[in-house]
C-alpha positions, 0 to 999 in steps of 0.5 A: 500500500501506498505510504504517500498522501498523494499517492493515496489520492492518486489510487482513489482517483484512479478507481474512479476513472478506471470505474468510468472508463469502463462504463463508457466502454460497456455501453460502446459495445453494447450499441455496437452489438446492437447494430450488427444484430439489427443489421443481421436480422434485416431491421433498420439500422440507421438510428441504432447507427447514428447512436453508436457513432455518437457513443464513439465519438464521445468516447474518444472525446473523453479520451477512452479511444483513441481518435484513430481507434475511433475513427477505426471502429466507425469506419468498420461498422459502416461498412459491415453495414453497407455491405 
């Protein structure tokens, strides 16, 4: 265990990010999921799509991904989409 005030600080902190950054990561999974499943059932995909795209987007923004990781997955699920 950690014998310093900010490293203790710095522990606690870093549980609550780890603790965020895993939510945020949960449901960018999920609503990709549910895209490819809509798309595999033959159902609209568009608003599931664009709901997606957001939580990646915002993902990257709270620098979770990457901007490049981001753009990447993106990129892959239109395409899985259009094809």
């Amino acid at each position: 265990m950690a014998n310093i005030k900010s490293q203790e600080k710095r522990n606690r902190q870093n549980l609550t990010r780890r603790a965020r950054n895993k939510s945020l990561m949960s449901e960018l999974k999920t609503s990709i999921k549910k895209v490819e499943q809509a798309h595999a059932a033959g159902e609209p995909t568009d608003e599931l799509f664009r709901a997606a795209q957001k939580k990646i987007d915002v993902a990257a923004q709270k620098g979770v991904l990457h901007p490049k990781t981001a753009a990447r997955k993106k990129s892959r699920l239109a395409a899985s989409i259009n094809s």
